[in-house]
RODO-2510 file (C-alpha; in nm, 4 decimals, decimal comma):
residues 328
     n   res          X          Y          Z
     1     x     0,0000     0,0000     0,0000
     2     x     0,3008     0,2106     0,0994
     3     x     0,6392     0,2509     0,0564
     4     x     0,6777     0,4792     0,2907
     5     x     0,5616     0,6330     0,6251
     6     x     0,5900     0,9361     0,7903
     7     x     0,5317     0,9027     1,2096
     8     x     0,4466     1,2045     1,4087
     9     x     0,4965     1,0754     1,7715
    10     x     0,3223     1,1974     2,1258
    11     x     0,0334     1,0011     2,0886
    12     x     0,0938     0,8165     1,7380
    13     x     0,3935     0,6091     1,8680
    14     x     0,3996     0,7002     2,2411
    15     x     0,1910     0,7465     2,5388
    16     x     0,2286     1,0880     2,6600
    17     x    -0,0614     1,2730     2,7412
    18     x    -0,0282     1,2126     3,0758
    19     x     0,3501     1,3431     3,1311
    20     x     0,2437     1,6336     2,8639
    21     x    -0,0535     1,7759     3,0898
    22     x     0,1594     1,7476     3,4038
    23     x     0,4210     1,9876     3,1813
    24     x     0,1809     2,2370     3,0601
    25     x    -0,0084     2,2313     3,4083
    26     x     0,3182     2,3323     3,5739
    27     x     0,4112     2,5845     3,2673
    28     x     0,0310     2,7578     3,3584
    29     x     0,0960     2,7550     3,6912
    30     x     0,3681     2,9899     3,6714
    31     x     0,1328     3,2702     3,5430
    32     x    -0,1448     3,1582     3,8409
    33     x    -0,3702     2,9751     3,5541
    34     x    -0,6045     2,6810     3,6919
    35     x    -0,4566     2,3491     3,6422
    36     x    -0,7132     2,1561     3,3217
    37     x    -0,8319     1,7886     3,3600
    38     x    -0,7344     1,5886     3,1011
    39     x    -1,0801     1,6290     2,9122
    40     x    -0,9987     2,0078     2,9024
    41     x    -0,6922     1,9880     2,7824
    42     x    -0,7702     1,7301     2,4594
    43     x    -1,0494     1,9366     2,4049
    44     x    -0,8388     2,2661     2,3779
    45     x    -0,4696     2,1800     2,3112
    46     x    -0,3765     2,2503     1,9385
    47     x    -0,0624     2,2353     1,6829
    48     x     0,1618     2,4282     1,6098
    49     x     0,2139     2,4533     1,9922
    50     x     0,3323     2,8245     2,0651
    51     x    -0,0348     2,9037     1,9461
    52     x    -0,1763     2,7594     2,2165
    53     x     0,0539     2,8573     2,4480
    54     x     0,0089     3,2361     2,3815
    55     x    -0,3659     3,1642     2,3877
    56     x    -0,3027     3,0571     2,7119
    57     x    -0,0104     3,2858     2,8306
    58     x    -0,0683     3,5658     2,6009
    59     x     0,2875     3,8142     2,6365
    60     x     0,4949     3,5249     2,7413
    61     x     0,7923     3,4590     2,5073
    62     x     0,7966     3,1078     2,3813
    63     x     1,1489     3,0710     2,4878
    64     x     1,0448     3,1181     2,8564
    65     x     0,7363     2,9244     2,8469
    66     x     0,9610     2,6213     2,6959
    67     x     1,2159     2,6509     3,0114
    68     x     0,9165     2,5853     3,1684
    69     x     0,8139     2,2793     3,0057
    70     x     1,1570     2,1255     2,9819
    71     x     1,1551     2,1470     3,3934
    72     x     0,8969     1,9135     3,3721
    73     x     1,0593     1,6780     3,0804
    74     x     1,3806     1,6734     3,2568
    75     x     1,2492     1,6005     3,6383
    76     x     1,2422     1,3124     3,8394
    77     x     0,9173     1,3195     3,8866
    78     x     0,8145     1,3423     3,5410
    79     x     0,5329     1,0754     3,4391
    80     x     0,6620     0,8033     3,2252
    81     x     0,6256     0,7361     2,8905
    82     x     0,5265     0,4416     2,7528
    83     x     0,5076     0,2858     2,3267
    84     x     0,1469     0,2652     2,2676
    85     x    -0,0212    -0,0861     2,2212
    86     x     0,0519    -0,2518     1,8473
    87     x     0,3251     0,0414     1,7803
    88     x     0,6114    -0,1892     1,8231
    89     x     0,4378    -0,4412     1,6290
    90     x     0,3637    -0,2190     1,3536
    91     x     0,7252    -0,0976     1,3116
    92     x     0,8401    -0,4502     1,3173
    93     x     0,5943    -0,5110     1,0268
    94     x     0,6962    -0,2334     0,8117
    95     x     1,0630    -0,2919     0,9189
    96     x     0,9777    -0,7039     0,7601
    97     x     0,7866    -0,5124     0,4597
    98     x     1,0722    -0,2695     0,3620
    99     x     0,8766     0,0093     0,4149
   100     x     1,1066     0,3180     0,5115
   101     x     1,0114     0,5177     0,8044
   102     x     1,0267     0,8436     0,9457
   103     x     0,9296     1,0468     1,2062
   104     x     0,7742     1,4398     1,1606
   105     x     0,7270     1,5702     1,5424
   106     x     0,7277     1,8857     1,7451
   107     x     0,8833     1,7169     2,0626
   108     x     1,1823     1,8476     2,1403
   109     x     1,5045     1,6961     1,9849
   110     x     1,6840     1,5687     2,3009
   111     x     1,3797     1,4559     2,4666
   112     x     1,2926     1,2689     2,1664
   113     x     1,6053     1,0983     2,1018
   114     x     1,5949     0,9908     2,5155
   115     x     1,2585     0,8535     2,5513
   116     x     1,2800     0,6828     2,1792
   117     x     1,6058     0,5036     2,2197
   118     x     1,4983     0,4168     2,6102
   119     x     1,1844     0,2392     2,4468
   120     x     1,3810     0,0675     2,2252
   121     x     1,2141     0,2082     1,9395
   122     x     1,4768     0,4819     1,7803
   123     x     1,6472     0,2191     1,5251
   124     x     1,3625     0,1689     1,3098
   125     x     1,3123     0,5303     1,1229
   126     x     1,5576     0,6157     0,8848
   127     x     1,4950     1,0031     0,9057
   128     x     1,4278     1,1718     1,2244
   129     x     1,2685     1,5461     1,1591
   130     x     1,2118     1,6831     1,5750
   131     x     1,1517     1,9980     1,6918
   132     x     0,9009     2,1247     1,4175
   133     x     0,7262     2,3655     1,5413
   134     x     0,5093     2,4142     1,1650
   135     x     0,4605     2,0560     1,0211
   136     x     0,3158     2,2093     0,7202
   137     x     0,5914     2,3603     0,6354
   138     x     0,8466     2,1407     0,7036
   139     x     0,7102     1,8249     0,5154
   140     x     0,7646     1,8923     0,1753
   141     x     1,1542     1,9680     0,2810
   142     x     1,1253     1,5770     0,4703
   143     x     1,0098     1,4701     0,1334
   144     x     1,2381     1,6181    -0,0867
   145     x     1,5483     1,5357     0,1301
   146     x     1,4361     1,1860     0,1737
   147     x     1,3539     1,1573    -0,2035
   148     x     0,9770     1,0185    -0,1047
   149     x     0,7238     0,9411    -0,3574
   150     x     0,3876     1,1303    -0,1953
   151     x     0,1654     0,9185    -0,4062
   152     x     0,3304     0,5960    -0,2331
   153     x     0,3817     0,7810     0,1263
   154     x     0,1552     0,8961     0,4396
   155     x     0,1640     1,0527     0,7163
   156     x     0,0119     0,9072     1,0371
   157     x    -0,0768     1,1236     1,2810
   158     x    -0,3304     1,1980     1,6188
   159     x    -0,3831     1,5327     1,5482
   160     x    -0,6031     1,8116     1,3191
   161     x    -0,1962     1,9576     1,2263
   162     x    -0,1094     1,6421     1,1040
   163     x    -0,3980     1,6128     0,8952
   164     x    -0,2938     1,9660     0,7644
   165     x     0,0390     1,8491     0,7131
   166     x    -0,0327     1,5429     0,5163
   167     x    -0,3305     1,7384     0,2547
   168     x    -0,0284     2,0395     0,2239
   169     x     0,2446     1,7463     0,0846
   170     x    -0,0168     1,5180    -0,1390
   171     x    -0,0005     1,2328     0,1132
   172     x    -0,2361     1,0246     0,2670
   173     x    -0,3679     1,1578     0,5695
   174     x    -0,4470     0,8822     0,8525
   175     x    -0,5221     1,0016     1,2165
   176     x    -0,4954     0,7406     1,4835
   177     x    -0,7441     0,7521     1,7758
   178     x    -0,4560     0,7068     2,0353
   179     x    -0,3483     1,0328     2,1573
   180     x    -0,4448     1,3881     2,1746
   181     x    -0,7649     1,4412     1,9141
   182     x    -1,0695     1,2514     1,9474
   183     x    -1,2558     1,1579     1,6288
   184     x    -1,4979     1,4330     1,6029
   185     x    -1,1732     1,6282     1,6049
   186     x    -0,9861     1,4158     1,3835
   187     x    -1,2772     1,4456     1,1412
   188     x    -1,2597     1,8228     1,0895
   189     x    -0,9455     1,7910     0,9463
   190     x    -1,0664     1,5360     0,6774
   191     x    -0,8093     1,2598     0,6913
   192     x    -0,8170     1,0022     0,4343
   193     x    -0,8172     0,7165     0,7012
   194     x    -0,9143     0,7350     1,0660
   195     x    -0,7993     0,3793     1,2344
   196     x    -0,8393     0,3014     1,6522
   197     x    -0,4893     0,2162     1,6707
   198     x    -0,2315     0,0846     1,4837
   199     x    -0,2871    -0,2997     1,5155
   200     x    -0,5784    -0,1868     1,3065
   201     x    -0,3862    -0,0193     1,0392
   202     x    -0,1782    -0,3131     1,0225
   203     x    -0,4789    -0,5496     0,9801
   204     x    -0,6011    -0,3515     0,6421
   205     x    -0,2055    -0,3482     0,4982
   206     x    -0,1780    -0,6937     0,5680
   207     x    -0,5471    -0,7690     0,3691
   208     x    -0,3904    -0,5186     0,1047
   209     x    -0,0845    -0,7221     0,0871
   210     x    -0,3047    -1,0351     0,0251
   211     x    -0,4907    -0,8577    -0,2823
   212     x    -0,1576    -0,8123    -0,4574
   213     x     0,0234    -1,0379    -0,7103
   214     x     0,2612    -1,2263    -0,5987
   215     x     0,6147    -1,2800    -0,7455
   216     x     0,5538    -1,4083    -1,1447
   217     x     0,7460    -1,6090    -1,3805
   218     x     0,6556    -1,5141    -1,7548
   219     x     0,6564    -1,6897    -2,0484
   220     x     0,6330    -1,4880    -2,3527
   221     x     0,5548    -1,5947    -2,7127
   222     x     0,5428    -1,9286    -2,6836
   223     x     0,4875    -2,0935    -3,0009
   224     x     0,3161    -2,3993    -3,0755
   225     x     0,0860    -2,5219    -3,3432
   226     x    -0,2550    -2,7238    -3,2478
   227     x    -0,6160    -2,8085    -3,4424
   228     x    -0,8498    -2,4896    -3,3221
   229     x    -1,1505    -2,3575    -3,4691
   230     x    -1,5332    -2,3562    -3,4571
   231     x    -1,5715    -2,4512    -3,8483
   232     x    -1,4634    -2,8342    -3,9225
   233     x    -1,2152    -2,6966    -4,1841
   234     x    -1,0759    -2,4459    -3,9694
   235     x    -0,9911    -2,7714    -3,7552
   236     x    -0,8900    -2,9931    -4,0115
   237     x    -0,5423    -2,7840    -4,0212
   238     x    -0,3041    -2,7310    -3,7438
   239     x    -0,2357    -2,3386    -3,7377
   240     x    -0,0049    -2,1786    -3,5631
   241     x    -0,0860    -1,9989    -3,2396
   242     x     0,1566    -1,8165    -2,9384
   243     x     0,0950    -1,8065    -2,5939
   244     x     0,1846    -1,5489    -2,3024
   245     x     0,2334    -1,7627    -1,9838
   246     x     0,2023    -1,5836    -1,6168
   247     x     0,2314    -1,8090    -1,3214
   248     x     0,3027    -1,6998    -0,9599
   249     x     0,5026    -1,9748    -0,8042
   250     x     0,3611    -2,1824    -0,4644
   251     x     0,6501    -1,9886    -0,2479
   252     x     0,7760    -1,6316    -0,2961
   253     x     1,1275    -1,5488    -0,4754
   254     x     1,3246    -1,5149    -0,1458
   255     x     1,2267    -1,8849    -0,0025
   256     x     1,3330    -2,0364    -0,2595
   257     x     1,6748    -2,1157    -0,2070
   258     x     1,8238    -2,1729    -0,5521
   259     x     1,6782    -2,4865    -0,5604
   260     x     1,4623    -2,5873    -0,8677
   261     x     1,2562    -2,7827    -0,6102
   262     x     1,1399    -2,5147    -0,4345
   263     x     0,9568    -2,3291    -0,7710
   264     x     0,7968    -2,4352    -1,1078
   265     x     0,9864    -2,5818    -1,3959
   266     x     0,8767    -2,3287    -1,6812
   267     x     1,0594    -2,5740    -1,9589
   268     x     0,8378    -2,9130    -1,7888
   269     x     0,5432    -2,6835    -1,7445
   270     x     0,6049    -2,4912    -2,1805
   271     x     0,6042    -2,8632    -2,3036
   272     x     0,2520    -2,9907    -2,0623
   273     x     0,0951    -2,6821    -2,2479
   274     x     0,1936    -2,7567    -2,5485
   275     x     0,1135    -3,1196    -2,4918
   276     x    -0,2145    -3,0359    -2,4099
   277     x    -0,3470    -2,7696    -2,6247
   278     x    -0,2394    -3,0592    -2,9133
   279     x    -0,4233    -3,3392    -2,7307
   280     x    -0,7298    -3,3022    -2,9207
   281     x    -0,9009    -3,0268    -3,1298
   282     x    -1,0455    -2,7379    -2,9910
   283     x    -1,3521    -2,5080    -3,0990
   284     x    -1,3357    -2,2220    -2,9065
   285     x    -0,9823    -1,9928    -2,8405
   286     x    -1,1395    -1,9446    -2,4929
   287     x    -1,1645    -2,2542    -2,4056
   288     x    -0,8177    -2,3343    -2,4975
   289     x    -0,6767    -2,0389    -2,2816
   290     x    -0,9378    -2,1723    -1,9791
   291     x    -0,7874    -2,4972    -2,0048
   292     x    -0,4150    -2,3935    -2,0038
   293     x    -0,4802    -2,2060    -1,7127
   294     x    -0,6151    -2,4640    -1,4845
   295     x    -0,3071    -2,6822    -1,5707
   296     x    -0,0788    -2,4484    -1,4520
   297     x    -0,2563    -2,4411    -1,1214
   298     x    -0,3578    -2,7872    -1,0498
   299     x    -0,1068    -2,9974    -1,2151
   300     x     0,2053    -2,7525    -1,1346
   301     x     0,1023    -2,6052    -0,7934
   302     x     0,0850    -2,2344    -0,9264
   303     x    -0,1234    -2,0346    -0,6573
   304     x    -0,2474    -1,8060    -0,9797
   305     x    -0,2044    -1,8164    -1,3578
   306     x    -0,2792    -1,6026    -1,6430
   307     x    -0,2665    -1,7382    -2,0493
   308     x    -0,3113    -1,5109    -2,3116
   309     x    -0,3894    -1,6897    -2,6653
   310     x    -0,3215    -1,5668    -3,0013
   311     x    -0,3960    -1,6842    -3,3198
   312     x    -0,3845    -1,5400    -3,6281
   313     x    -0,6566    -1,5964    -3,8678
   314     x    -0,8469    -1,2787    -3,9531
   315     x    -0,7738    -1,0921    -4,2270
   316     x    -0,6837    -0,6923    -4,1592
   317     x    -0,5707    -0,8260    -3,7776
   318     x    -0,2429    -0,8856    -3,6257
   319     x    -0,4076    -1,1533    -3,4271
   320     x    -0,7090    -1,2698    -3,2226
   321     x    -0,6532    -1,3124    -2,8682
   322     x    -0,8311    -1,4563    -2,5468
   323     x    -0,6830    -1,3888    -2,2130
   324     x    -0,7719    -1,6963    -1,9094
   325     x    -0,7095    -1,7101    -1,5725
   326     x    -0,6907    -1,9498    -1,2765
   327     x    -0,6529    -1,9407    -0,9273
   328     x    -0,6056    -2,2134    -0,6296
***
């Protein structure tokens, strides 16, 4: 589905709502604001962050305010932080897939890199873009650094910015229930994909996956003649006819070991089709191309196959063709 995937991370990858409303609680303080309930602060708390800050703390320089918050980051008693249920899986998935992945976050650099590699989870992106204040703007430099395809990328993210973010580059935009939006939230920003969690995401690659081809073997032109035709005297004559063979083998390229055993013969399985397509006459080209087909499947173990006849027997044509397939 992907080739490549962009992470934000406070509430996409991590769990840290909790340690993030202790922070801004004690950043409010110091300006004698009410400490918010969790509720109030997912209902308020927007990117790019030093908006909502000098909503909150309108005057106070940003620098200041993130002393503040760092106090908090830094501190013993700071809550922990914890990788979000089916996050690890999902990286190990993509990591299996070869799907490249990077992270697009506002967290700040060094408290990234900490709680990341202290989770175990910092190895698996290839690009790490922290401390972006403006997603939006930064995400088409990401792409263009990383040389990303944004019709084969997206960005996953919990929140409205990343939404934003992901519409401003031409990627897909999925929000993940997980963190700091809620869905009615989520939904304003009109995401492409809104998934629970991340085991769920997983769950529709993986049936993606499924709904692709597999690895093929092709045989092109092959060239046999054989007795086909609906009129008798069409029949009476062998004519020539050429055949394009696609077969996806019973075990994918990389299992296969070298070993012959392991895949399908394609000179035992050109000289069965030929074989058989001579056996005995045939009216219809379809019914040829059906037939081929099936063999392929049934009598060499092909999980799907694909035979395109041609004959050539119309006059102001290059050929007539009928195109079969099969499937185990």
């Amino acid at each position: 589905m992907f080739s490549s995937l962009i992470f934000d991370w406070s509430g996409t990858l991590c769990d840290d709502l909790t340690l993030t409303l202790q922070a801004t609680n004690y950043v409010i303080s110091q300006y004698k604001l009410p400490a918010l309930t969790r509720e109030q602060f997912r209902a308020e708390f927007q990117l790019p962050y030093p908006a909502y800050y000098s909503w909150k703390t309108p005057g106070v320089p940003i620098e200041e305010l993130e002393d503040h918050y760092r106090h908090i980051l830094n501190s013993p008693e700071a809550e922990p932080v914890t990788v979000l249920p089916h996050a690890r899986e999902f990286l190990d998935y993509c990591r299996a897939r070869g799907i490249r992945c990077f992270i697009l976050s506002s967290m700040d650099s060094l408290a990234f890199d900490r709680q990341a590699k202290e989770l175990g989870v910092f190895d698996y992106f290839e690009g790490i873009h922290t401390g972006i204040l403006n997603k939006e703007a930064h995400i088409h430099s990401l792409l263009a650094q990383h040389g990303l395809d944004p019709h084969q990328t997206a960005f996953i993210g919990d929140m409205q910015h990343d939404m934003a973010a992901a519409h401003c580059a031409g990627v897909c935009a999925i929000g993940v229930l997980t963190g700091y939006n809620n869905a009615a939230q989520l939904c304003e920003a009109s995401p492409d994909l809104v998934v629970p969690h991340l085991g769920a995401l997983q769950t529709l690659m993986q049936r993606s996956d499924s709904l692709l081809p597999g690895e093929q073997v092709q045989l092109h032109g092959l060239s046999f003649t054989c007795r086909l035709g609906v009129p008798d005297d069409e029949r009476a004559t062998p004519q020539p006819v050429q055949a394009d063979v696609t077969i996806t083998p019973p075990a994918s390229f990389g299992d296969m070991k070298d070993d012959l055993a392991h895949t399908i013969d394609y000179d035992v399985l050109s000289r069965r089709l030929i074989e058989l397509a001579q056996a005995e006459p045939t009216a219809l080209l379809e019914t040829l191309a059906h037939k081929l087909a099936v063999c392929c499947v049934r009598e060499f173990g092909a999980t799907a196959s694909t035979v395109q006849l041609r004959k050539f027997i119309l006059p102001n044509t290059d050929f007539v063709s009928a195109t079969a397939h099969a499937r185990k």
